[in-house]
C-alpha positions as CSV (number, residue, x, y, z in Angstrom):
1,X,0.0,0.0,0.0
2,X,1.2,3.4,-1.1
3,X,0.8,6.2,1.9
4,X,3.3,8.9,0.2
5,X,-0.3,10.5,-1.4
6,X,-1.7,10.6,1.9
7,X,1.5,11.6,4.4
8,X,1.5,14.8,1.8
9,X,-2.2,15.2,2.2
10,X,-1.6,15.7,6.2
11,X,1.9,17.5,5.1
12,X,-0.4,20.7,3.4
13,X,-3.2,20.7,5.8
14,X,-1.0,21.0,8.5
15,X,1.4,23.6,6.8
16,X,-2.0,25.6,5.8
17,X,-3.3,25.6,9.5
18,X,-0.1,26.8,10.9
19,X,0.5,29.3,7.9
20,X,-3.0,30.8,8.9
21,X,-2.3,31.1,12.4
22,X,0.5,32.7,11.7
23,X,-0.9,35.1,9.5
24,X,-3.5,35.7,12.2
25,X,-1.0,36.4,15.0
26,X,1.8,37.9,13.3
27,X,-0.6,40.5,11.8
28,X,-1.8,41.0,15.3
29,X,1.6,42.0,16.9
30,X,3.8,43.0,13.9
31,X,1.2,44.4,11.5
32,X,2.6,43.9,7.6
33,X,6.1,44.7,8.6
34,X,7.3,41.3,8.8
35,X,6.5,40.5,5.5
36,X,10.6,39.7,4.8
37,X,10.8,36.8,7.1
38,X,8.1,34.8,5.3
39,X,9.9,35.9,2.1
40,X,13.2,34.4,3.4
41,X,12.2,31.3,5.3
42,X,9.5,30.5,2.7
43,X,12.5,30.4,-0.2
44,X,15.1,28.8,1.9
45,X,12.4,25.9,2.5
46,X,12.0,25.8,-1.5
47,X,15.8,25.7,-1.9
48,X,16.0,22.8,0.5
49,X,13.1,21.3,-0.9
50,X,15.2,21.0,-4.3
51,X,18.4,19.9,-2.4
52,X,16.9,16.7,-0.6
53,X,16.9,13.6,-1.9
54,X,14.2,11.9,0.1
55,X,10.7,12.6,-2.1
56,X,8.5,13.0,1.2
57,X,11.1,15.6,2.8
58,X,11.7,17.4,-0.5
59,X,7.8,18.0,-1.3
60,X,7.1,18.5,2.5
61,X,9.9,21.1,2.4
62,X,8.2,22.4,-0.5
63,X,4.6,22.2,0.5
64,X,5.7,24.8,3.7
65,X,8.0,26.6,1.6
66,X,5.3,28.0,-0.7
67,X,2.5,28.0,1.9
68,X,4.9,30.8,3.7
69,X,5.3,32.5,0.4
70,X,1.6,32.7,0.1
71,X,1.4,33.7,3.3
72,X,2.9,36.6,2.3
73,X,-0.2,37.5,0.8
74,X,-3.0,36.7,3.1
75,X,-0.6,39.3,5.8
76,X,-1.6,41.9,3.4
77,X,-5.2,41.0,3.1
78,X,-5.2,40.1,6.9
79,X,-4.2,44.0,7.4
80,X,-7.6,44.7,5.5
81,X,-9.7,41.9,7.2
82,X,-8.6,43.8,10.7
83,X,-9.2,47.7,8.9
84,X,-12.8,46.7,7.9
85,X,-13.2,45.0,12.1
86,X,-13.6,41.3,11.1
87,X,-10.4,40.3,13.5
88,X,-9.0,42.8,16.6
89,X,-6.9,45.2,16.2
90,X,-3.9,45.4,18.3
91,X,-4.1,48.6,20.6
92,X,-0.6,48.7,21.3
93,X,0.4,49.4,18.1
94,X,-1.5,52.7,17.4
95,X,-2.7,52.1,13.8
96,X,1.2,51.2,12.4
């Protein structure tokens, strides 16, 4: 029986789940500003991804690599999501 389908399955639902939360909560106390990091970490787990030789770890690597990338994204609309009041703002940060 083949699982590889399956273990990748679980590999991008769990890499969209902690991709959202991450959104969520970086929006929250960083606003858009942190945008960078995702962009880094995001293309360093794409160049790993192309550098292993194991075919689980290289799509896993790749699966999480462009789930931060499109992270990226959804910070942006997050910031726009919390403007119109569909999540809290973040008093402490006065509006940056």
């Amino acid at each position: 029986m083949n699982v590889y389908g399956l273990m990748l399955g679980a590999t991008v639902l769990l890499a969209i789940g902690f991709c959202h939360l991450l959104v969520m909560k970086g929006e929250y106390y960083w606003g858009t500003r942190w945008w960078p990091v995702l962009l880094f970490v995001g293309s360093l787990f794409i160049l790993i991804s192309v550098l292993v030789d194991d075919k689980f770890l290289s799509g896993s690597f790749g699966i999480i690599g462009f789930c931060l990338l499109w992270s990226i994204y959804e910070l942006f609309k997050q910031k726009e999501r919390v403007r119109k009041g569909w999540f809290p703002k973040n008093p402490k940060r006065d509006g940056k």
